[in-house]
C-alpha positions in Angstrom: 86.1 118.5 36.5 86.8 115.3 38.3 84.4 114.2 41.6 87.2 115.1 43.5 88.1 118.4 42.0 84.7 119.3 42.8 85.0 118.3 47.0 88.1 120.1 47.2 86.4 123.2 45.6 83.3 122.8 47.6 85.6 122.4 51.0 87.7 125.4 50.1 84.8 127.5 49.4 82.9 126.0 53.1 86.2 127.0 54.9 86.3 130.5 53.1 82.5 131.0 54.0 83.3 130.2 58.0 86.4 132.1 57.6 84.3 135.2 56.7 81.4 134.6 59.6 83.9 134.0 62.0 85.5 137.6 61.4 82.3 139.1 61.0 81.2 137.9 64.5 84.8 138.9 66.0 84.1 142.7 64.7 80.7 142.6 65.7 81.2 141.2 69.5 84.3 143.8 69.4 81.5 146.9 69.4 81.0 147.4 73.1 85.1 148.9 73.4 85.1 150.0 69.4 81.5 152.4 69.6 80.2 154.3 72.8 77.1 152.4 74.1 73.8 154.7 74.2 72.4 155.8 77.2 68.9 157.9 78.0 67.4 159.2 81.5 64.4 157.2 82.3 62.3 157.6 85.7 63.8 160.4 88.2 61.9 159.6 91.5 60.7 163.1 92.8 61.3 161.9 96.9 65.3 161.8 96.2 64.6 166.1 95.8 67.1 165.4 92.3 66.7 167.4 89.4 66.9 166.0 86.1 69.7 168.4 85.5 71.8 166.9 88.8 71.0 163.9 88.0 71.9 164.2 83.9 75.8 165.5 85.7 76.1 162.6 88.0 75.6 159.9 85.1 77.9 161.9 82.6 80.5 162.4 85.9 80.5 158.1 86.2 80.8 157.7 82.6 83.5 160.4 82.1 84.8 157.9 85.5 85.4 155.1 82.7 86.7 157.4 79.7 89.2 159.4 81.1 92.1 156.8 82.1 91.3 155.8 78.2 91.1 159.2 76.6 87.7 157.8 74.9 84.2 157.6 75.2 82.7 154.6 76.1 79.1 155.9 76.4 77.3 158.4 74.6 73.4 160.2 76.0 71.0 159.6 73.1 67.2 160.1 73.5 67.3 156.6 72.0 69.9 155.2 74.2 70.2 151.3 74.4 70.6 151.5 78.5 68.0 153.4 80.5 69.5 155.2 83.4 66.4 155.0 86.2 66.9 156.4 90.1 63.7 155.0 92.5 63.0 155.7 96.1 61.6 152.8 97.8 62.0 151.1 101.4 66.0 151.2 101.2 66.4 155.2 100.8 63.3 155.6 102.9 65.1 153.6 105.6 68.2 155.9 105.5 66.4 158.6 105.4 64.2 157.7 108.4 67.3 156.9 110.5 69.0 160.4 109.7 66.2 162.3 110.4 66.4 160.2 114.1 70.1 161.5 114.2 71.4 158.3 113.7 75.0 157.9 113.6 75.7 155.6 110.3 79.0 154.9 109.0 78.2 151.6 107.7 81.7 150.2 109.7 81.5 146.7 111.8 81.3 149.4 114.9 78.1 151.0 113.5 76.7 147.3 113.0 77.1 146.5 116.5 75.6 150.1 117.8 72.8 150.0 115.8 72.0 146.1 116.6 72.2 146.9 120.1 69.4 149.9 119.3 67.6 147.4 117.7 67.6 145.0 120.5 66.4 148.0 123.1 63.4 149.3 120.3 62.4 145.6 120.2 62.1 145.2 124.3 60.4 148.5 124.1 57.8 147.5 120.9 56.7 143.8 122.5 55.2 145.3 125.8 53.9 148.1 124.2 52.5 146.4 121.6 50.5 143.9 124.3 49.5 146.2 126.3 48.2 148.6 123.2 46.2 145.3 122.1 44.7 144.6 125.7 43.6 148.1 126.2 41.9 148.4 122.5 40.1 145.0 123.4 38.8 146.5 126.6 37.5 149.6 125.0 35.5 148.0 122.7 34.1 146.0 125.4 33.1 149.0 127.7 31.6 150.5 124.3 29.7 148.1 122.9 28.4 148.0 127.0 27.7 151.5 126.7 25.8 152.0 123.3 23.6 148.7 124.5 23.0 150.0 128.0 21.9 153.7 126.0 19.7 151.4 123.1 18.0 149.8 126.2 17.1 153.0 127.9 16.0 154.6 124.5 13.5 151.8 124.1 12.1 152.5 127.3 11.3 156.3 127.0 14.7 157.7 128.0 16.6 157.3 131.4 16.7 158.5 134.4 18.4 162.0 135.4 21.2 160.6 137.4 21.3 157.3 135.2 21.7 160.1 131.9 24.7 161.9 133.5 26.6 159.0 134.4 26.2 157.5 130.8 27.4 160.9 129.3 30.2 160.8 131.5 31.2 157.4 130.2 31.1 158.3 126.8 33.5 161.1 127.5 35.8 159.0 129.2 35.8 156.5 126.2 36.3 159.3 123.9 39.3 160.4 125.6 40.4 157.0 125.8 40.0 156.7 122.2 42.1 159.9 121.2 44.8 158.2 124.0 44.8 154.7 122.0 45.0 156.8 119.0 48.1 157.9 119.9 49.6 155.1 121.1 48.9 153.6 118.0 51.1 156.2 115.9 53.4 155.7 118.5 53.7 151.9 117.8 53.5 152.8 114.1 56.6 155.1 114.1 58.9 152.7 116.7 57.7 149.4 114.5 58.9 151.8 111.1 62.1 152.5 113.2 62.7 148.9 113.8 62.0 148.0 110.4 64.7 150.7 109.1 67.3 149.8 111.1 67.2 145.9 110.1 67.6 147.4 106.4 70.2 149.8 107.4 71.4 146.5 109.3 71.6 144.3 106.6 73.5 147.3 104.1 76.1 147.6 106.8 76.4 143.8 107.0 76.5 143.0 103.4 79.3 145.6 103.5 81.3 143.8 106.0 80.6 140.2 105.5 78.6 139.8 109.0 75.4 138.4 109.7 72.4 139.3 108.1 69.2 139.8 109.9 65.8 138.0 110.0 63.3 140.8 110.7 60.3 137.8 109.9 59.5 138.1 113.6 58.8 141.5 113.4 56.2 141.3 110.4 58.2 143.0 108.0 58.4 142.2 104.7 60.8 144.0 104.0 64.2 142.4 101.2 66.8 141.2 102.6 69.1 141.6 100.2 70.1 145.4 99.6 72.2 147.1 97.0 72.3 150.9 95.7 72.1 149.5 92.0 71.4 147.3 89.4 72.2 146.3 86.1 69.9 144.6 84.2 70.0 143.1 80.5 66.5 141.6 80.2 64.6 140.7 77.2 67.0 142.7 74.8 66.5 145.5 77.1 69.1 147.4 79.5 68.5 149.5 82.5 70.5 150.6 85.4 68.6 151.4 88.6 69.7 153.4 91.2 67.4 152.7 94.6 70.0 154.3 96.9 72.9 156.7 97.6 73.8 159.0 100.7 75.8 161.8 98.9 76.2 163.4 95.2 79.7 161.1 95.4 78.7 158.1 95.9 76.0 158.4 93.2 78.3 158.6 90.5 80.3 155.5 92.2 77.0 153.7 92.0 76.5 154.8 88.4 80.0 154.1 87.5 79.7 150.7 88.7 76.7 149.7 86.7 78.1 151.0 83.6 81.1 148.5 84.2 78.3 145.7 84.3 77.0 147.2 80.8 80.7 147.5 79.5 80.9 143.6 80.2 82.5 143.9 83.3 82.3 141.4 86.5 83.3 142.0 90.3 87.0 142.7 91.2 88.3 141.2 94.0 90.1 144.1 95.0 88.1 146.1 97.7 89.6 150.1 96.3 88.0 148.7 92.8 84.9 150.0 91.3 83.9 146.8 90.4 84.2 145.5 94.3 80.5 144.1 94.5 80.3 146.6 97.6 81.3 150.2 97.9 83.7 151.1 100.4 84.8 154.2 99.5 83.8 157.9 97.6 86.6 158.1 95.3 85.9 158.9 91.9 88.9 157.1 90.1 89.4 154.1 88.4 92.0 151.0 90.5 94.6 150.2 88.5 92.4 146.6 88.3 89.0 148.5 87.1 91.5 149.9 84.0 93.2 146.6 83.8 90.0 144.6 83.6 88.6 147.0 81.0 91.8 146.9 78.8 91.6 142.7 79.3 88.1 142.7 78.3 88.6 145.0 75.3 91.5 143.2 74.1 89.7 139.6 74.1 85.9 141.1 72.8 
């Protein structure tokens, strides 16, 4: 066979080769719309009062979301699932649930922003003084005690104290004692209105991502708190998948949460379109698909 034989034979079988890779790569990356994608339950958080059970519904109710425009499953529960379904409690349900249980009014609307920033504005004039004065008295009370117990040492060293000297030095003592049960109280009073405070900037904050407005800086108030809030996340990690749940207000709107993170894990990116489940923020309950959520999904599909 001539030199040139050979190259052509060598190039033809190079070209067959990347011909071959190239449509095993196209089947593989074509997977996530060709084979459900596994799911398991991880970590329930007791303090959202969930079940396993409810919780086990509202994931299959925001994949079912997904399947049923497509008459198909996308995902499929395994006890070895690929994407661990997680819900946790921390400061942004605990916020909500603080302000509820106040009998705050929250329909996270630009109105609702306003009305709860002016309730922010009037805990804060409240907190300051409060707070000063709280301070102040606690500084003078250890003053007058530390008086006390070295006035009481003295008169111990010398044999005890006078009748009339004793009485008056027992009724100091009570007096401090009751003042201490009073700043004792004020201070779970400052506790609870500073906790308040700190709630509402979250609850703020989730209204104002909503709506595009102004986020808050609660830095002056000693929080340390996020600023940044969303109900869920999906995260692809180190080979690993999870989608966390940290927030919902009703049974609904945790399956819209769900459903949303399982577009992220179908390959999915924001819509645009603010009636989509893909709209980076929730506006509504619905649990159906916008014509853009199918249309993305069938676009995606089509070019994976």
């Amino acid at each position: 066979m001539s030199t040139s034989s050979k190259t052509i034979g060598w190039g033809f079988l190079f070209l067959l080769v990347i011909f071959i890779v190239l449509i095993f790569i196209s089947i593989n990356s074509s997977k996530s719309c060709q084979e459900p994608l596994t799911y398991r339950l991880g970590k329930i958080d007791e303090r959202f009062n969930l079940s396993r059970e409810e919780f086990n519904t509202a994931v299959k109710m925001a994949a079912a979301m997904w399947e049923k425009p497509f008459h198909r499953d996308f995902f499929r529960e395994d006890a070895d699932g690929e994407i661990e379904v997680n819900i946790i409690y921390d400061y942004r349900q605990e916020a909500t649930d603080r302000l509820k249980n106040l009998h705050y009014k929250i329909d996270r609307s630009k109105n609702s922003y306003e009305e709860l920033k002016s309730r922010l504005e009037s805990l804060k004039a409240e907190y300051e003084p409060k707070k000063v004065g709280l301070d102040n008295d606690i500084n003078d009370y250890n003053t007058k005690t530390n008086a006390l117990n070295n006035e009481i040492e003295s008169w111990n060293r010398r044999g005890g104290a006078p009748q009339s000297t004793y009485v008056r030095l027992m009724k100091e003592k009570d007096e401090l004692a009751a003042l201490r049960e009073n700043l004792k109280a004020r201070q779970e009073e400052i506790k609870t209105l500073l906790e308040t405070i700190n709630s509402l900037v979250v609850v703020i904050n989730e209204i104002a991502s909503n709506n595009n407005l102004d986020l808050l800086d609660q830095q002056n108030i000693g929080s340390t708190l996020g600023r940044e809030f969303f109900e869920g996340f999906y995260e692809y990690k180190n080979g690993q998948r999870s989608i966390t749940i940290y927030q919902y207000n009703n049974e609904y709107r945790l399956v819209r949460v769900l459903a949303h993170e399982f577009g992220h894990a179908l390959g999915l990116s924001h819509s645009k379109n603010k009636e989509s489940i893909m709209y980076p923020i929730i506006q509504s309950d619905s649990l159906e698909l916008s014509e853009d959520d199918v249309a993305a999904l069938k676009e995606h599909c089509k070019s994976h």
